[in-house]
Backbone as a printed PyTorch tensor [residue, N CA C, xyz], in Angstrom:
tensor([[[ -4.3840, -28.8950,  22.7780],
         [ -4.2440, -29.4410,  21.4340],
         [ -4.7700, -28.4380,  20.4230]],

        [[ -4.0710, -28.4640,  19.1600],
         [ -4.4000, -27.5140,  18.2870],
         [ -5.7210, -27.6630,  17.5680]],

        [[ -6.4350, -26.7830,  17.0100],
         [ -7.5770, -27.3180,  16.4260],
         [ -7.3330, -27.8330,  15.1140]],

        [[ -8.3330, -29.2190,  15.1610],
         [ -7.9980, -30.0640,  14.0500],
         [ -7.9500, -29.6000,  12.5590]],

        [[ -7.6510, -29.8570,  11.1680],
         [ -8.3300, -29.4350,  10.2030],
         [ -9.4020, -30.0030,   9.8750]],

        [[-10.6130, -29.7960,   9.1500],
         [-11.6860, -30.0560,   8.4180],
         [-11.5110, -31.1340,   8.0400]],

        [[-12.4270, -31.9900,   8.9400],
         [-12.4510, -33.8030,   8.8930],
         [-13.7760, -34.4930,   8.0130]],

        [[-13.8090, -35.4250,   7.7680],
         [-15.2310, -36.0400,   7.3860],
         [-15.4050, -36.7820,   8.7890]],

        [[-17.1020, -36.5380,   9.4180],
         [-17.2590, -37.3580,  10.5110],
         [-18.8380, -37.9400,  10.0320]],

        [[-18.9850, -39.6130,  10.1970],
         [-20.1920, -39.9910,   9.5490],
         [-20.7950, -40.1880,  11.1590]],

        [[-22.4860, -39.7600,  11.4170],
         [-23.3600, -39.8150,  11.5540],
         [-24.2520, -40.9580,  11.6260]],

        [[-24.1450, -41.7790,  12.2470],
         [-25.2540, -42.5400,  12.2240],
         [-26.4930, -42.7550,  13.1500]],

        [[-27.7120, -42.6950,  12.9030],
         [-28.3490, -42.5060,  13.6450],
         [-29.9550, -42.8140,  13.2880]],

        [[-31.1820, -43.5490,  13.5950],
         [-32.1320, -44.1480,  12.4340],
         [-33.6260, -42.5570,  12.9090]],

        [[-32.7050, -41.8440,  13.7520],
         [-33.6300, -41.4330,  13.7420],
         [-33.5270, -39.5450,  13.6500]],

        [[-34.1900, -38.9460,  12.9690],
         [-33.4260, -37.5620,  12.3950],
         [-33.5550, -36.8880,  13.2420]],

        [[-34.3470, -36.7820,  14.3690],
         [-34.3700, -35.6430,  15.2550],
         [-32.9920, -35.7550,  16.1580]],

        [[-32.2880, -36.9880,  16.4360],
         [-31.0690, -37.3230,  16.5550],
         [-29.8080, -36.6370,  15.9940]],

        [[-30.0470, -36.7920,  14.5070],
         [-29.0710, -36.3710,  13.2370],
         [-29.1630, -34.7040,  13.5770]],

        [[-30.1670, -34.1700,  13.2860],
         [-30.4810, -33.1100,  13.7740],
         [-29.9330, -32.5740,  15.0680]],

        [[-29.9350, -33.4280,  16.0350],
         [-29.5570, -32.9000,  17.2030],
         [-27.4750, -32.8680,  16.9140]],

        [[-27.1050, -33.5320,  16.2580],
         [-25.9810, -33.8540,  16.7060],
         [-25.4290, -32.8330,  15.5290]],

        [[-25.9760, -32.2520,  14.4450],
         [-25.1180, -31.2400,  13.1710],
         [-25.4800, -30.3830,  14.1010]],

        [[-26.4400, -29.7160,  14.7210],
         [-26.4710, -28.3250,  15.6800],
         [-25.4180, -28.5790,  16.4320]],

        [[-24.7950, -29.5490,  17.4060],
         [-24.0580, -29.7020,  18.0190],
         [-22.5110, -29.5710,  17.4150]],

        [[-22.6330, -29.9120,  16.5910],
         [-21.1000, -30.3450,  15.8190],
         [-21.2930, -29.2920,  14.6750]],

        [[-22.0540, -29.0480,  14.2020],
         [-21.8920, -27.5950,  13.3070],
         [-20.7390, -26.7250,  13.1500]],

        [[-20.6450, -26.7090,  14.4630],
         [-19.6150, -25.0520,  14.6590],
         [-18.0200, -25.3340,  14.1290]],

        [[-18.1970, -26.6370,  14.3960],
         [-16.5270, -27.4430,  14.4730],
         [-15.8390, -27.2890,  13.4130]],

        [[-16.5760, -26.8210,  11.9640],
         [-16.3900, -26.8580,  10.5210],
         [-15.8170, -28.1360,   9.9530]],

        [[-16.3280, -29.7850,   9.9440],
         [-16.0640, -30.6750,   9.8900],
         [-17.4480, -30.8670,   8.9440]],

        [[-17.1560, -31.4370,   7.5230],
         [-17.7900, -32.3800,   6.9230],
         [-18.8160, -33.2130,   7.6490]],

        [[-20.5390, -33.3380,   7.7130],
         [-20.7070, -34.1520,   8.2860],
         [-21.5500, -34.7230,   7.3810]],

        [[-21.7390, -36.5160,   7.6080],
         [-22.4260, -37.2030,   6.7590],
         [-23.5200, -37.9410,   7.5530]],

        [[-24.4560, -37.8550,   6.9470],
         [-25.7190, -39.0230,   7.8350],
         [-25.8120, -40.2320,   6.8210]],

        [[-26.2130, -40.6840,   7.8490],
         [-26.4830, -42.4140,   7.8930],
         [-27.8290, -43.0950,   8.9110]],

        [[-28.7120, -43.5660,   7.7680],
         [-29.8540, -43.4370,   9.0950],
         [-29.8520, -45.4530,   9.3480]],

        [[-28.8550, -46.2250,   9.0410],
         [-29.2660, -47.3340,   8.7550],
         [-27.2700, -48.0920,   9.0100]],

        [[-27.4070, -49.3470,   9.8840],
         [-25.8850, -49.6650,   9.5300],
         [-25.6910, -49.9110,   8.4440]],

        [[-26.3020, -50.6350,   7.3260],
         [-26.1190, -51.0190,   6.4430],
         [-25.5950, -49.7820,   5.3270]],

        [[-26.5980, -48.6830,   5.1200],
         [-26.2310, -47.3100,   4.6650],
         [-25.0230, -46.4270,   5.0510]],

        [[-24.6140, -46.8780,   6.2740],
         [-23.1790, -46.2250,   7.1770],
         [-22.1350, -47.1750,   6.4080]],

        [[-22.2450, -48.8710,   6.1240],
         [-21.0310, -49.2730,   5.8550],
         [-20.8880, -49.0080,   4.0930]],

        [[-22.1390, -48.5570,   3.4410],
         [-21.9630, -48.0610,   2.4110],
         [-21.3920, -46.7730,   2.1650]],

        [[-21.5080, -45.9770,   2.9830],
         [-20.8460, -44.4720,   2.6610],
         [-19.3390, -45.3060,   2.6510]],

        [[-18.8890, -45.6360,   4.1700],
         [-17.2470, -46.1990,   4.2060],
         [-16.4710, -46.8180,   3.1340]],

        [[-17.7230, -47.6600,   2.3820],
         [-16.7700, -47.9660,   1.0880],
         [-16.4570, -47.3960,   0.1450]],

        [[-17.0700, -45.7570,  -0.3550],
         [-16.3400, -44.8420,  -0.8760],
         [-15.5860, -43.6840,  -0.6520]],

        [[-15.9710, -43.5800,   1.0940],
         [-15.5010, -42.3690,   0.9780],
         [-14.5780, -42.9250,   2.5670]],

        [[-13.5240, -41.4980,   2.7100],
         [-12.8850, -42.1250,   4.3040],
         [-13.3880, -40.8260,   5.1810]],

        [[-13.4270, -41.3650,   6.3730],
         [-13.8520, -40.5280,   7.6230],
         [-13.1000, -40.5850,   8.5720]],

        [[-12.5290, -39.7700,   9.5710],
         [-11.9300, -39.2270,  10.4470],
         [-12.7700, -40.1140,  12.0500]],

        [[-14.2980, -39.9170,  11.8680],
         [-14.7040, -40.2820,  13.2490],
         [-16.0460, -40.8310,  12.7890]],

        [[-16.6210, -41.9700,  13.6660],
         [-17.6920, -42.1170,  13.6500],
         [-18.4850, -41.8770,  14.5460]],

        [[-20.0390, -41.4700,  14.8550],
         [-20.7060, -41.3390,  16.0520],
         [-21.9210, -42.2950,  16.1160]],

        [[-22.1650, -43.0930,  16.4740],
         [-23.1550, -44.9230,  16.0420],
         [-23.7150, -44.5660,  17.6510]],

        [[-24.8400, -44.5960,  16.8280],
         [-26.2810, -45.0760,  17.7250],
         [-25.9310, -46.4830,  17.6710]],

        [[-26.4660, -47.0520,  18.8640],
         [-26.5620, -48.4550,  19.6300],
         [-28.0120, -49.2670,  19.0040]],

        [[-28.9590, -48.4180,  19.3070],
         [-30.5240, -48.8800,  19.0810],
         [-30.6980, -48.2210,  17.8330]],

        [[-30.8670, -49.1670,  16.3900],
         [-30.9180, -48.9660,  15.2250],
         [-31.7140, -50.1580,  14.6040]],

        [[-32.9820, -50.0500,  14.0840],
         [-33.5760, -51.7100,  13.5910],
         [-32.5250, -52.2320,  12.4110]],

        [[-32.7370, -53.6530,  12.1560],
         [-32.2280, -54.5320,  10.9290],
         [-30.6300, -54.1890,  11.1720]],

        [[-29.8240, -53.6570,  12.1350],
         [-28.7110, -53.8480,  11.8940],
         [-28.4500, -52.6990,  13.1620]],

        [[-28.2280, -53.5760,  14.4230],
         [-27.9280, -52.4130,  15.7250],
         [-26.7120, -51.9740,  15.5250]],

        [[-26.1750, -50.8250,  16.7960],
         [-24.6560, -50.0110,  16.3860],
         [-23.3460, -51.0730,  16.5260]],

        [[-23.5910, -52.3120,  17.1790],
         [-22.9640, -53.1670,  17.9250],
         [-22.3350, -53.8250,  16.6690]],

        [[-23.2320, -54.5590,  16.1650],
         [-23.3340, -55.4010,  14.5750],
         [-22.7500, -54.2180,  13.6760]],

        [[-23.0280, -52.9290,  13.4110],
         [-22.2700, -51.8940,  12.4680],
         [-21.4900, -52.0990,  12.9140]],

        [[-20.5070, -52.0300,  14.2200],
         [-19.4500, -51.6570,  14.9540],
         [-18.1130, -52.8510,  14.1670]],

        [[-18.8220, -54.5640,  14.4490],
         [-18.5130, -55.1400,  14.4400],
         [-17.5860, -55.2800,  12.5930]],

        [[-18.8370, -55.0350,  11.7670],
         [-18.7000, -55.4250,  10.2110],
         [-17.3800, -53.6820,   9.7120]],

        [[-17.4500, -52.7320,  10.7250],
         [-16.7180, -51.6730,  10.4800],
         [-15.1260, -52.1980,  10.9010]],

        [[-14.7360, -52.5000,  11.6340],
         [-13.8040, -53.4440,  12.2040],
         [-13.2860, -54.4280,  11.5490]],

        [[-14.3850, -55.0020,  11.0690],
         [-13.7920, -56.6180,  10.1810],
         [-13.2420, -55.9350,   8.7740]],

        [[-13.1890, -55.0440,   8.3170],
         [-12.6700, -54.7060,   7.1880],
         [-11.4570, -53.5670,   7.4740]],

        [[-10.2750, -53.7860,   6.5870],
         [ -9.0530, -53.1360,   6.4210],
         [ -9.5460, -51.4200,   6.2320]],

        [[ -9.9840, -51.4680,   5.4700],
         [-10.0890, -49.8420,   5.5230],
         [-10.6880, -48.9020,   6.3260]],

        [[-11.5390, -49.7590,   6.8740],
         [-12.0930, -49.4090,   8.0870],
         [-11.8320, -49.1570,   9.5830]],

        [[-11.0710, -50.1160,   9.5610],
         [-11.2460, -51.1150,  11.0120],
         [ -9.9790, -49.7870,  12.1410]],

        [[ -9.5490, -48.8170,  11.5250],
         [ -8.5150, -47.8620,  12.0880],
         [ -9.9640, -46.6540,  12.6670]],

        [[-10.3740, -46.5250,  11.5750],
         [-11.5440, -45.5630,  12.2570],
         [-12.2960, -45.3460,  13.8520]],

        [[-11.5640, -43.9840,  14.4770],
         [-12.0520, -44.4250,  16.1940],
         [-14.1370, -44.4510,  16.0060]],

        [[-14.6470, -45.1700,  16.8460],
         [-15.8780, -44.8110,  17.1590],
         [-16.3380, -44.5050,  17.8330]],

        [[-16.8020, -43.4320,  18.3020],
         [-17.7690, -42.9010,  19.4520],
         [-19.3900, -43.5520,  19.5530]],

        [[-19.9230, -44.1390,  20.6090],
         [-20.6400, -44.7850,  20.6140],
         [-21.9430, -43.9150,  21.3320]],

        [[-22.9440, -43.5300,  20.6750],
         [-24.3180, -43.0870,  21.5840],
         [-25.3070, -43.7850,  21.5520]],

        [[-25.6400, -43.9920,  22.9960],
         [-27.0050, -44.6780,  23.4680],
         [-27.8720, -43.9250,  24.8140]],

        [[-29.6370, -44.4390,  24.4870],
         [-29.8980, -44.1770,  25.4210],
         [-30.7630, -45.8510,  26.4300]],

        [[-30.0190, -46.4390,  26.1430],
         [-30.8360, -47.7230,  26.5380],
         [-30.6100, -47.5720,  27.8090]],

        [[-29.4990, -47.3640,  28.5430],
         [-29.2360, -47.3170,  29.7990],
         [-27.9860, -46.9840,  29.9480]],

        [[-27.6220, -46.7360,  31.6580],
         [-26.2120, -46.0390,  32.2380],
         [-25.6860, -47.1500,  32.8600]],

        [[-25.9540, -48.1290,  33.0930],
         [-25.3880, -49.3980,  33.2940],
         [-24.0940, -49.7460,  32.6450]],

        [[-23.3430, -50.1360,  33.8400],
         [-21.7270, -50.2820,  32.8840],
         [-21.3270, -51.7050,  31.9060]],

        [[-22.6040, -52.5620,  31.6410],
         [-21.7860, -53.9330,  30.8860],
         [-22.3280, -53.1550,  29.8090]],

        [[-23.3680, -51.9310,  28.9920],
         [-23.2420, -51.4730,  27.8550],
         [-22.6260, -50.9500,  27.7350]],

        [[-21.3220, -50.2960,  28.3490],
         [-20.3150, -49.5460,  27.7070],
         [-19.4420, -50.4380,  27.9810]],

        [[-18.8090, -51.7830,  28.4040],
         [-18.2040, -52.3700,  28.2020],
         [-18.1930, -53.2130,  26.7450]],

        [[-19.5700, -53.0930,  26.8790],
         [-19.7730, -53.8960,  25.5800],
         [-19.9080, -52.7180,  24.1100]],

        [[-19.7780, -51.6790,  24.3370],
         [-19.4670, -51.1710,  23.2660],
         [-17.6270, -50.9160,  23.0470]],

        [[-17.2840, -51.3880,  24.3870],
         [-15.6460, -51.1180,  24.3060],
         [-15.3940, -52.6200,  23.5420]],

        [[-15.7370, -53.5720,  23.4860],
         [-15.7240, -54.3610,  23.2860],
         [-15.3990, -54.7020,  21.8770]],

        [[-16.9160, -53.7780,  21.3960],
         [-17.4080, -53.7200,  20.0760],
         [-16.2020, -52.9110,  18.9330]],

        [[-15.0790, -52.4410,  20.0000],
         [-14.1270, -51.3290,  19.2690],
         [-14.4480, -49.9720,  19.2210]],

        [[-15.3020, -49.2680,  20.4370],
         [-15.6200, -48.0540,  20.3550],
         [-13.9950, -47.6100,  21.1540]],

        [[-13.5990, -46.0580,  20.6100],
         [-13.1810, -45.8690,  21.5350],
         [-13.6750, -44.7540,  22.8840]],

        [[-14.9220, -44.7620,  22.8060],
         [-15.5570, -44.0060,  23.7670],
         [-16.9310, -44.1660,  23.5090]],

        [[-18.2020, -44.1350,  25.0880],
         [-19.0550, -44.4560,  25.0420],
         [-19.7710, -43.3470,  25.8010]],

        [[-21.0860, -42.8510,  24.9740],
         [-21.6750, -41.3790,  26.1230],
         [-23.5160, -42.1050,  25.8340]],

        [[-23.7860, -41.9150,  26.7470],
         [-25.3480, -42.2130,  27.0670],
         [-25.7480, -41.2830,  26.9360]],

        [[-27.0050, -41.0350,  26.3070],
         [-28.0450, -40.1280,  26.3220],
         [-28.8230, -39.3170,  27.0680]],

        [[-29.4630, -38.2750,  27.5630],
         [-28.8760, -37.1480,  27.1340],
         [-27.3770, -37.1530,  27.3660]],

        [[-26.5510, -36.3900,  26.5290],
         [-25.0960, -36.4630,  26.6330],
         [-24.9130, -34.5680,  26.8740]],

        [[-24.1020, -34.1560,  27.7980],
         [-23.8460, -32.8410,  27.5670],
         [-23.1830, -32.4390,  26.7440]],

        [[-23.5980, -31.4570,  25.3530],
         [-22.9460, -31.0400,  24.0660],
         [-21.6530, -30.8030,  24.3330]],

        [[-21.2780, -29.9500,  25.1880],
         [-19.6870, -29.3550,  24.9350],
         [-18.4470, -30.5430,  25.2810]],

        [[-19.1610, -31.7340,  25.8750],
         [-18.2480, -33.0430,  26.2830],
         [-18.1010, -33.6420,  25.2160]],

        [[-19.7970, -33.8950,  24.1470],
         [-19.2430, -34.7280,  22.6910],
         [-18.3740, -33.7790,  21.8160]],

        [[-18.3340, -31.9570,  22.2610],
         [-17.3740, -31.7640,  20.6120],
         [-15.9160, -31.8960,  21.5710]],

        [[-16.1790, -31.5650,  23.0600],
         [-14.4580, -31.7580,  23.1210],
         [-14.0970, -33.2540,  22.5760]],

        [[-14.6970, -34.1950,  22.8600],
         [-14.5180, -35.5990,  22.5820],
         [-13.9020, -35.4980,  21.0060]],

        [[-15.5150, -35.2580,  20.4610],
         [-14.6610, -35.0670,  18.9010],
         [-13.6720, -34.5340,  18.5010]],

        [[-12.8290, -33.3640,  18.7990],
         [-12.1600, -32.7740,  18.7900],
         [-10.7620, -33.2760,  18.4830]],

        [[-10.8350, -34.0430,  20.3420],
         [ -9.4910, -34.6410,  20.6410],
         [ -9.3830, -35.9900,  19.5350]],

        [[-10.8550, -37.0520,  19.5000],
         [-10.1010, -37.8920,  18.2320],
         [ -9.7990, -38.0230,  16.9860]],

        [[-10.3330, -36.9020,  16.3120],
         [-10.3210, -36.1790,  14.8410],
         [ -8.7720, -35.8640,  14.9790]],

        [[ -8.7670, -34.9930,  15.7770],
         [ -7.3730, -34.5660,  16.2150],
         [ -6.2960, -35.9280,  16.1260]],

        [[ -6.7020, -36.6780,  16.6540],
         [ -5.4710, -38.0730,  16.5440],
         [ -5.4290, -38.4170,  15.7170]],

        [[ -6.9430, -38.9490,  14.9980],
         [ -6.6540, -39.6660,  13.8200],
         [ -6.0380, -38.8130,  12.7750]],

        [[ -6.1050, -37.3070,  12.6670],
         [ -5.5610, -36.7140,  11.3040],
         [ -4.1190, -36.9370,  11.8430]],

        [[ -3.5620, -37.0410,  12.9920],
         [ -2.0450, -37.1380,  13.4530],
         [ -1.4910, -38.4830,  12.6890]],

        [[ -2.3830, -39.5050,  13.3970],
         [ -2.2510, -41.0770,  13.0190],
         [ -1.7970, -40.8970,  11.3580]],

        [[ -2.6490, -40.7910,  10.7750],
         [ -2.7120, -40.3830,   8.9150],
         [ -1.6780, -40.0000,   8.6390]],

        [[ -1.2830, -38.8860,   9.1860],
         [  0.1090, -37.7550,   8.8520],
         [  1.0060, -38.6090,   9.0630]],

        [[  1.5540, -39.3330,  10.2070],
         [  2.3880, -40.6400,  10.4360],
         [  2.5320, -41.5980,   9.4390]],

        [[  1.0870, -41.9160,   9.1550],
         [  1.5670, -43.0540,   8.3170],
         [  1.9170, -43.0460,   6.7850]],

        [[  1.4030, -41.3430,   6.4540],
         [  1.9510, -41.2460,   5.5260],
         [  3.1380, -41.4590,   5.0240]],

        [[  3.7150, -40.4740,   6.0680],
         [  5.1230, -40.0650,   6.1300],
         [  5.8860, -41.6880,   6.4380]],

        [[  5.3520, -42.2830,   7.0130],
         [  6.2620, -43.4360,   6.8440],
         [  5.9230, -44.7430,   5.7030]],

        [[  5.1170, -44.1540,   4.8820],
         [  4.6260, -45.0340,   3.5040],
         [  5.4260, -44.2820,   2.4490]],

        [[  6.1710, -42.8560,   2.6690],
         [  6.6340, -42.1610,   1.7030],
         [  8.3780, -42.3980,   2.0190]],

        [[  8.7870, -42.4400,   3.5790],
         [  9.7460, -42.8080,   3.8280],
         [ 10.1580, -44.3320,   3.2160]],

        [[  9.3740, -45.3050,   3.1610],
         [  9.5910, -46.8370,   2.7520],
         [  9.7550, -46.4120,   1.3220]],

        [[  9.2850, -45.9390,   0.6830],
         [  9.4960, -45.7950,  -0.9890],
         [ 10.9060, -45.0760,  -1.2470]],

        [[ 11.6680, -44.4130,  -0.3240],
         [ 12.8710, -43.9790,  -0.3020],
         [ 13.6480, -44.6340,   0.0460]],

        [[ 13.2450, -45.3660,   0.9600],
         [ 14.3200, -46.5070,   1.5850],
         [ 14.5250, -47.6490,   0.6510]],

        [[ 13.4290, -48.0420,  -1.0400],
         [ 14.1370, -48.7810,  -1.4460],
         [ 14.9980, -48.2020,  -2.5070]],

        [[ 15.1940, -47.2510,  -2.1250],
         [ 16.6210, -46.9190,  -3.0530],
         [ 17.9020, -46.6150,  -2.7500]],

        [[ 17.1740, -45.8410,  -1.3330],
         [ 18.5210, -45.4420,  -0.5240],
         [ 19.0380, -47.0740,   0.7710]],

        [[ 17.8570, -47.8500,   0.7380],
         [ 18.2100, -48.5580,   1.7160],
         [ 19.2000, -48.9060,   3.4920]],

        [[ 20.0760, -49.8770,   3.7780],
         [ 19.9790, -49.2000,   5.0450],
         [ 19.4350, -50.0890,   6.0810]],

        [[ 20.2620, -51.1820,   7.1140],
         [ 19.4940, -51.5130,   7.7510],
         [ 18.5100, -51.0370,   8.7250]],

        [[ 19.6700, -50.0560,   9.4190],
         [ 19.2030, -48.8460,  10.2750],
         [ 17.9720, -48.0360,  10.2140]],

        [[ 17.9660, -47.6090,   8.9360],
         [ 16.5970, -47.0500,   8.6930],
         [ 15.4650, -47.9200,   8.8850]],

        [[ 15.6410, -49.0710,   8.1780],
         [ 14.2580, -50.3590,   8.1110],
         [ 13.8420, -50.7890,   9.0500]],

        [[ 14.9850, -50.6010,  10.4400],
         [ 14.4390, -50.8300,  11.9870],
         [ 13.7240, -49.8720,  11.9580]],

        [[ 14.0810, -49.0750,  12.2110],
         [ 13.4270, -47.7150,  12.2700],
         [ 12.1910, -47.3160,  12.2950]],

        [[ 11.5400, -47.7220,  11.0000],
         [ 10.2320, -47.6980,  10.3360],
         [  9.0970, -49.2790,  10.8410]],

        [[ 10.1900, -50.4600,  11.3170],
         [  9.3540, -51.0800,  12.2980],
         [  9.2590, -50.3710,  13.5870]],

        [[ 10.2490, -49.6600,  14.2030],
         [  9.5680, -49.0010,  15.2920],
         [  8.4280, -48.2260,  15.2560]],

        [[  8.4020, -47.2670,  14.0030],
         [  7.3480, -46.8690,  14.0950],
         [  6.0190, -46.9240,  13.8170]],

        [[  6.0770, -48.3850,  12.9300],
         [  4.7220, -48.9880,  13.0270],
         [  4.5200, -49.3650,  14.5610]],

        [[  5.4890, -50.2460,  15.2050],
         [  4.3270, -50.6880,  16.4930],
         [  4.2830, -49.7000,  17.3550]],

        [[  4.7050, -47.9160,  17.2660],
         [  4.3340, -47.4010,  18.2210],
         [  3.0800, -46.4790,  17.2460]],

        [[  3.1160, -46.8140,  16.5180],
         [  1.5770, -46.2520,  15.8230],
         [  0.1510, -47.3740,  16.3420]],

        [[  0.8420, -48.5480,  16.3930],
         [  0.2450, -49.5350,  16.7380],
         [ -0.4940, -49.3890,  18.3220]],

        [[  0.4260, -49.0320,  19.0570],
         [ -0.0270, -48.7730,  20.2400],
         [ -0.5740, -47.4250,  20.4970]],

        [[ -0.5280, -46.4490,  19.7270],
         [ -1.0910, -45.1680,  19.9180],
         [ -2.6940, -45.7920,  19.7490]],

        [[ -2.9310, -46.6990,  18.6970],
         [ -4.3600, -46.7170,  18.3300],
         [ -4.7880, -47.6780,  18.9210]],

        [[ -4.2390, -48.4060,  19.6940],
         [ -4.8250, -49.5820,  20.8640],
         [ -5.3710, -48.8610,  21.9020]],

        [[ -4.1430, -47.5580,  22.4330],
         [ -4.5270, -47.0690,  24.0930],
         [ -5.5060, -45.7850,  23.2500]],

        [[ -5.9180, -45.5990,  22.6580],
         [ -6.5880, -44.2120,  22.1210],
         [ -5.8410, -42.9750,  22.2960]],

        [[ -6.0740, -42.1340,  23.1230],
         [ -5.3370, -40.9180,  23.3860],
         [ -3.7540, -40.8390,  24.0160]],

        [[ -3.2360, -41.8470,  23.1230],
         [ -1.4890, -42.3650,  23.5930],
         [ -0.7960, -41.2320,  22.9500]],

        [[ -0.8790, -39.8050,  23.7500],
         [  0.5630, -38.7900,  23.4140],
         [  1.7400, -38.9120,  23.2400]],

        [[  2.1670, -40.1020,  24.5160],
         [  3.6550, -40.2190,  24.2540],
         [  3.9770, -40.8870,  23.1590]],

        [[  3.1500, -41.9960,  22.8180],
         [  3.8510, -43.3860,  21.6460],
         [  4.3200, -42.4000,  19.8680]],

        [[  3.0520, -40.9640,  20.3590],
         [  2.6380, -40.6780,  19.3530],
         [  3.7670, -39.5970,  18.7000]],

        [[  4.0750, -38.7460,  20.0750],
         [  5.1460, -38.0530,  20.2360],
         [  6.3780, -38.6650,  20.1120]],

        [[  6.7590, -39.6590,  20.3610],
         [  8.1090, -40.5710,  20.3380],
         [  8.0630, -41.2920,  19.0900]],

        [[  6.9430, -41.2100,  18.0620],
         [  7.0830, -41.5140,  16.9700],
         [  7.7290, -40.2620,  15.5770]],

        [[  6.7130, -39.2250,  16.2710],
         [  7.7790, -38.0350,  15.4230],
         [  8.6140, -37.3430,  15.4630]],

        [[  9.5640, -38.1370,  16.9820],
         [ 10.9530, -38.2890,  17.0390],
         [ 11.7300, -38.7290,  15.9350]],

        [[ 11.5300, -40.4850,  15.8870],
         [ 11.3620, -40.9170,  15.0300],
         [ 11.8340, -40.6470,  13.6610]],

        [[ 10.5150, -39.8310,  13.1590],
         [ 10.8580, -39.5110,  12.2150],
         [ 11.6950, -38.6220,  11.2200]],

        [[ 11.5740, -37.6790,  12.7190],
         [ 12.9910, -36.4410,  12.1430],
         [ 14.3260, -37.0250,  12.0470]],

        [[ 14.3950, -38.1900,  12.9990],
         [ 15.8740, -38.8140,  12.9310],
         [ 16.0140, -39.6440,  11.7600]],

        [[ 14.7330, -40.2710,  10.9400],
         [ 15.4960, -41.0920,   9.8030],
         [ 15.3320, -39.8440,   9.0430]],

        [[ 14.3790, -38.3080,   8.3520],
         [ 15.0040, -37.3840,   8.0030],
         [ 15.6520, -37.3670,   7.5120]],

        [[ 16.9200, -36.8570,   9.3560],
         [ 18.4320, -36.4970,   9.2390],
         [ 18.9560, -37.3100,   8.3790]],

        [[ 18.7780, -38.7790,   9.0780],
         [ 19.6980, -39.7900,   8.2870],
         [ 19.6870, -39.6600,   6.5430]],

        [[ 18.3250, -39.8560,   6.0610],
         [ 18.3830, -39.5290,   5.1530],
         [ 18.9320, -38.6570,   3.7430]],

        [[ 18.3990, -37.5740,   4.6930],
         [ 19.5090, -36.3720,   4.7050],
         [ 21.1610, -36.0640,   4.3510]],

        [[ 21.7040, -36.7670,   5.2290],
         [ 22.9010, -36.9980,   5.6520],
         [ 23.7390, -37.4110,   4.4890]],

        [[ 24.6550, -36.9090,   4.2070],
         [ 25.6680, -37.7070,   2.9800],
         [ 26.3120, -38.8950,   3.1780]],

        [[ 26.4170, -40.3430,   2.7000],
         [ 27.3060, -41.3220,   3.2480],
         [ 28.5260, -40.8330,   3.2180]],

        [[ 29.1550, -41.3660,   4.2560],
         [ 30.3390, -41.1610,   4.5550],
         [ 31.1980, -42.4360,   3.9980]],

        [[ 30.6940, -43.6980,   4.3520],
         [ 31.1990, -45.4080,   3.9890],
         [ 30.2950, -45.8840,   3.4130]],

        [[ 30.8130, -47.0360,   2.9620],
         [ 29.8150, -47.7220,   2.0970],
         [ 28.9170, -49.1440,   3.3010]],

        [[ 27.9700, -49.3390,   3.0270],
         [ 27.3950, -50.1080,   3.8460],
         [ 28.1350, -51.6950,   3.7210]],

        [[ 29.0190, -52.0100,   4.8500],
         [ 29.4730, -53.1820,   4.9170],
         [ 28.5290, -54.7220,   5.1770]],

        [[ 28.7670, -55.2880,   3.9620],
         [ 28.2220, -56.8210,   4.2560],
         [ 28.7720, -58.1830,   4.1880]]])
């Protein structure tokens, strides 16, 4: 996979030698990074600004990563954002179920080996700027389609919501993602294309 462009990734974490540990780590990546030492302070950055990835500590007082996880989710602008989940409470598998639960899409326990969290980051920065690019392009395609209209096309653009849909259910879904910017070169063409007939009704 290609390397991503320059993402915003928020930080959360209540404790700085943490924060600290994780910009040395993620430094190199040249990605925007934001701290957050508090959930409450994390769902405040989200409401002005947008981010690419989150990385949520689990064990956080007045508001654990679980409860952030949850209130990040319950809101529209949010709730697309993948989360990477770090803890060191334990390696026991009902806490990473239960952070899958929570809507992470990945869970690493503490100590974590560095070069696994930036490939991690990497690959979902990497999706989500894909995801974005998609949905642009098909929020810019719908504003064309009401002029040029077209049943054909309007299927079209439901296909490619629910295979955007499913790219961000299975996480690292290449194909849905790839068969979406099929997709899109073909309404393009269509677009493109000079009518030949007039649309019969």
């Amino acid at each position: 996979m290609a390397a991503p462009t320059p993402a915003r990734i928020l930080l959360v974490d209540d404790r700085e030698e943490n924060l600290l540990a994780l910009e040395a780590i993620l430094g190199g990546l040249g990605h925007e990074l934001v701290r957050a030492t508090s959930g409450p302070q994390a769902l405040k950055h989200l409401l002005v600004d947008d981010f690419s990835l989150i990385l949520l500590d689990v064990q956080m007082p007045e508001m654990d990563g679980y409860e952030t996880a949850a209130h990040i989710k319950s809101r529209a602008r949010t709730q697309d954002i993948p989360i990477i989940f770090l803890t060191a409470i334990d390696r026991e598998a009902h806490q990473a179920y239960r952070g899958y639960a929570a809507g992470a899409v990945d869970f690493l326990a503490k100590p974590f080996d560095p070069w696994v969290l930036r490939a991690k980051v990497d690959v979902f920065v990497g999706l989500q700027q894909e995801r974005q690019r998609l949905l642009q392009r098909t929020e810019d395609l719908a504003r064309r389609l009401e002029s040029v209209g077209g049943e054909a096309l309007s299927a079209s653009l439901g296909r490619i919501e629910k295979l955007l849909l499913m790219a961000t259910d299975e996480g690292a879904a290449t194909g849905p993602l790839a068969e979406a910017v099929d997709v899109l070169r073909a309404i393009r063409e269509d677009l493109a294309a000079p009518a030949t007939a007039p649309v019969q009704r």
